[in-house]
N, C-alpha and C positions, 0 to 999 in steps of 0.2 A: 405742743400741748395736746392734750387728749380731752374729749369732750364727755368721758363715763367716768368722771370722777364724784361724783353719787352715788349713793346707794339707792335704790327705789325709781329709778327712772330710765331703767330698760322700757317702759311702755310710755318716752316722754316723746314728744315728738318734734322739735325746733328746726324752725326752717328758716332764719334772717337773712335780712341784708350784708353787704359786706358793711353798710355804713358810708360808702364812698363818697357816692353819689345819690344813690335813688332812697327816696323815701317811703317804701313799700311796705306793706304791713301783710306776712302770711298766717297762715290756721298753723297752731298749736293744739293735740292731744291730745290730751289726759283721762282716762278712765271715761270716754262716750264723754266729757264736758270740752265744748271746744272753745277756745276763745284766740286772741291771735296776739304777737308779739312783734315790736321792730320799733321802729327809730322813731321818736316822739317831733315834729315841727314845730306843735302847738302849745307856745307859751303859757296861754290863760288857761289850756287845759291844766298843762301839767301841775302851774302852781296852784290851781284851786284845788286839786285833787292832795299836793302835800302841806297844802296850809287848811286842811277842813279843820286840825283843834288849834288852828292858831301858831303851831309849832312849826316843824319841817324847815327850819333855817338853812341847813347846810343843804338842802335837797334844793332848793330855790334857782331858778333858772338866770338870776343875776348873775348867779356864782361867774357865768357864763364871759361877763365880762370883768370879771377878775381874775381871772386863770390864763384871757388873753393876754394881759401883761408879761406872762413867759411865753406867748404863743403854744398853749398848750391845749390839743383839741378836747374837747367835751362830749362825751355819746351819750345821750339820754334816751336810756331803753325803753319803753311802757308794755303791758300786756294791756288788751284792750277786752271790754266783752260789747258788744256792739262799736258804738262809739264811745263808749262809755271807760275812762281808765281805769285799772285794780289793781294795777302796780308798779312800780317805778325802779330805775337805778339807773343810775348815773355814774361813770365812771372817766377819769382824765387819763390820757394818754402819757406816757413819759418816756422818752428816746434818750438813752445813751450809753456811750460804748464802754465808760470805765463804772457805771453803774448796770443798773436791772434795765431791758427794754418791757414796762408793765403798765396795766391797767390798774390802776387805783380809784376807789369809792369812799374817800375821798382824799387828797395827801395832804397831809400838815395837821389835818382835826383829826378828833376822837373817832367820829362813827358818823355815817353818809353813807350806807349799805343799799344792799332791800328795803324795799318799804311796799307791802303788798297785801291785799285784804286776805288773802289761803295761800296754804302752803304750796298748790297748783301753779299758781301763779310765780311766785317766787322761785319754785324749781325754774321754770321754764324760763324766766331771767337771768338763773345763774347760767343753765344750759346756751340761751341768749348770747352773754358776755364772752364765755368759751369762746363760742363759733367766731367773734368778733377780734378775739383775743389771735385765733389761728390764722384769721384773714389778715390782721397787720402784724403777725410772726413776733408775735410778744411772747416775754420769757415766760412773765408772770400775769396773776388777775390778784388782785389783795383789797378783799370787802372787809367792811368796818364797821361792826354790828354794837349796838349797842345791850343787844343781848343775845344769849344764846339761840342756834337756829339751826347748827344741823350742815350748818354747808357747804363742810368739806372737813374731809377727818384730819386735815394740819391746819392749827391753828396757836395762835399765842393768846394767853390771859397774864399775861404779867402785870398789863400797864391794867391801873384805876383810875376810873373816874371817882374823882372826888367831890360829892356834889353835900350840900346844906338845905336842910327845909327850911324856911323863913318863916317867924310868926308877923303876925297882921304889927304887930309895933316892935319898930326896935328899941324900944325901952326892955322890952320882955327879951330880947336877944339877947342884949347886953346884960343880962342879968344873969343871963344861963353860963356867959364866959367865963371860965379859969380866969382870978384874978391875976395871974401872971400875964394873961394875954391884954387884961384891962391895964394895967399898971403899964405897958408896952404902949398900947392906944396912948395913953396918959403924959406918958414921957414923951412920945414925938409931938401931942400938942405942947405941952410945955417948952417943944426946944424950938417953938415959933416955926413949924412947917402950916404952910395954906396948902388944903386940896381945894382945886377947882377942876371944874365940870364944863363940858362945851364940845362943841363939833371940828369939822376940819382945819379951821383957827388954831387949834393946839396941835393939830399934828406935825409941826416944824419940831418945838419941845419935846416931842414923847418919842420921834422919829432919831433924835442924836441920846436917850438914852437908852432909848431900845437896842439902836447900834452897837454902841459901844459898851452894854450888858453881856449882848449876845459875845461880842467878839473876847470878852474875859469869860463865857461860859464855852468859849472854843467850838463855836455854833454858826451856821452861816446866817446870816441876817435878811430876811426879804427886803427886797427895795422900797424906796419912797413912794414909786410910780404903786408898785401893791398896794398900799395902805391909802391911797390917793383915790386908786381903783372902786377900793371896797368904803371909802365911805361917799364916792357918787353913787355906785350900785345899793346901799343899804342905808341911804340920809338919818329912816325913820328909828333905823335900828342903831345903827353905833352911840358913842358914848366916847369923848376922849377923856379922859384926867389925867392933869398936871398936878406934881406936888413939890411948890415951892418953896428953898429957904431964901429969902430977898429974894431979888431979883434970878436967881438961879432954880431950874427946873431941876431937880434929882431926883427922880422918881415919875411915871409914868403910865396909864395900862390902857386898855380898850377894851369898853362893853358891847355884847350886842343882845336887844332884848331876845329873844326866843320863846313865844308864846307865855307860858308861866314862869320860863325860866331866863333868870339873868346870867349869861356865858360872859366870861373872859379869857378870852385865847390868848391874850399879851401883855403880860406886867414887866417892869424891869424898873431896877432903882442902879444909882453910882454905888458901886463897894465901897468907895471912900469915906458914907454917911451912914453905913449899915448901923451904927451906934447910936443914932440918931430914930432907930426904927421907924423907917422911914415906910416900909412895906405896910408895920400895922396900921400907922396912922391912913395910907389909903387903901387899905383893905376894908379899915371899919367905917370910912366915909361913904363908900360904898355899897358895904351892908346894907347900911342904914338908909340909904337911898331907896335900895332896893326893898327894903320891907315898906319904905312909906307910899311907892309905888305900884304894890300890892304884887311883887311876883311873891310866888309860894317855894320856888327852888334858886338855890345861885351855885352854879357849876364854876369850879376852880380848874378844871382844866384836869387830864392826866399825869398821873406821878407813879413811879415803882414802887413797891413796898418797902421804907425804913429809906427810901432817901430823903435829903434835904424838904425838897419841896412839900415829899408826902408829911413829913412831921411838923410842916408851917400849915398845911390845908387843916388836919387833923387837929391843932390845937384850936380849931375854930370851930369844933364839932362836926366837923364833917365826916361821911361816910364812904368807903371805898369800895364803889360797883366796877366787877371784873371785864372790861371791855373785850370784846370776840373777836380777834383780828382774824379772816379764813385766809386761806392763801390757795389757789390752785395751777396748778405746773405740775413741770416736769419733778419727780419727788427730789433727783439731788437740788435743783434749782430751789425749790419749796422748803428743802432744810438747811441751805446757808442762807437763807432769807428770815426765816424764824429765829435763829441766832442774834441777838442783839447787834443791827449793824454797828452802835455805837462801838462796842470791845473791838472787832475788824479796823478800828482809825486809830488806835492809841498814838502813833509817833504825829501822824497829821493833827490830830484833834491840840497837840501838845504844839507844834509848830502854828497852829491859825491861832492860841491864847496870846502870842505874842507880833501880831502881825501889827501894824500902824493900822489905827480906825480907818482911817481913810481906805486901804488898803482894803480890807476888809468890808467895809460897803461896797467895792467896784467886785471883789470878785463874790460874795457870799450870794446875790441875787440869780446868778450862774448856775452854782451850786447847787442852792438850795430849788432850781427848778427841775433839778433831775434827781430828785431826794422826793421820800413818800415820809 
């Protein structure tokens, strides 16, 4: 990799760590303002510095033990101006030989990039990450912005975020809905489904349809030990629901608060009950949760333009923000990375649709630890 892939920062100046071992902090640069850059120790620094509006979930230094679950290392960069943080990134390490060897900010979510008070700053992170990217001979570096920034002229906007403002009641929510979307709500109460709500208790249920979702959406599935992980690291935040017909779970998703905002990174229902609209009935339990709990945003998670998902987010009124995937490398490496890996698996993606569950839980936790 090469570290002058910016524009604007022939007069940048980064000096890091390899990350190894030492936890040393040198002077950074920029235009007579100097401040310094390297590998962050400090916990209560770092998260008071990404949780000041209450938000910064994916940036959180728990993540830390949840990424252990693939044995997967964690850098967490800061730029410092005294002792004082102004900017942060974080990125996981990822090794393998039939995949990319890259640095990711962050893999499996939307956006876990930069997060920095000046653009000084944030150069001198991205330049940071390079240097760090050369020292463990990585292919790639792939930051995940949630909006535009500048930080490297290859990048994707394909994927949306698909997010919802919430009013203060969901009375007034529900009112705004396409009656087709209410009459959907309407039917799945009707056909006797329970949404319930609770913490690690339900995640045996949500955990065998999540699996066996994934494995008909020909996706590898993270392990149980994952979702074990991330609800001791985040108690306050998660959210499980079950959505029951009798005694059978068919349907299942995961919240986590996020400052104003309610994220769900994981829904999944049985195909078998798709008739049953099993998805509305707890998407709108949900909702409705989440307005009487006063968040103001509920994020659906990313979808392409005109697929499936995106035209289930979008009949709930939601709106589709262009997420900024950068990617910096070598440029061939950087443009068969941009390329939809998904199109690169068509014969495998077709052979894991039909694999035994079972099957398919032992090997997709693998998988999916060497996937961004």
């Amino acid at each position: 990799m090469h570290s002058n892939l910016l524009k604007g920062t022939g007069d940048l100046l980064v000096d890091v760590p390899t990350m190894s071992s030492t936890t040393e902090v040198k002077a950074v640069e920029a235009g007579g303002d100097v401040f310094r850059v390297g590998e962050c120790t400090d916990r209560r620094a770092w998260d008071e510095y990404v949780g000041r509006d209450g938000s910064g979930l994916f940036h959180r230094w728990n993540w830390n033990d949840v990424f252990a679950v693939y044995r997967l290392p964690v850098y967490r960069l800061a730029a410092y101006r005294g002792d004082r943080i102004v900017g942060v990134l974080p990125v996981v390490e990822q090794r393998s030989r039939l995949f990319k060897h890259q640095l990711v900010s962050l893999p499996w979510f939307d956006a876990a990039g930069v997060l920095a008070d000046d653009e000084p700053e944030s150069r001198a992170l991205v330049e940071a990450v390079v240097q760090l990217s050369e020292a463990k001979s990585a292919e790639l570096v792939q930051l995940r912005q949630i909006e535009e920034h500048g930080l490297s002229p290859h990048y994707r906007v394909d994927k949306l975020l698909m997010r919802l403002g919430l009013p203060a009641d969901s009375e007034e929510l529900w009112n705004g809905l396409k009656a087709k979307v209410r009459n959907q709500v309407r039917k799945g109460e009707k056909s006797g489904l329970d949404v319930v709500c609770g913490g690690e208790e339900l995640l045996a249920p949500f955990y065998d349809v999540y699996s066996h979702n994934m494995r008909d959406l020909a996706s590898p599935a993270h392990s149980r030990a994952f979702f074990e992980a991330l609800c001791s690291a985040f108690p306050s935040e998660v959210q499980i629901w079950n959505v029951r017909l009798g005694q059978e779970t068919i349907g299942a998703g995961l919240t986590m608060a996020n400052g104003s905002c309610l994220e769900i990174p994981w829904a999944s229902s049985l195909r078998k009950y798709n008739h049953l609209c099993v998805n509305h009935a707890m998407y709108w339990k949900i909702l409705e949760h989440a307005c009487q709990s006063g968040f103001s945003w509920f994020h659906f998670g990313r979808s392409s333009v005109g697929s499936g998902t995106y035209k289930f987010k979008q009949q709930w009124g939601a709106e589709g923000l262009p997420l900024y995937w950068y990617f910096l490398g070598d440029a061939g490496t950087v443009a068969e990375e941009i390329d939809d890996p998904a199109e690169r698996f068509g014969l495998a993606r077709e052979i894991w649709s039909h694999l035994p569950v079972s099957v398919s839980r032992r090997l997709g936790p693998w998988l999916i630890s060497k996937l961004a």
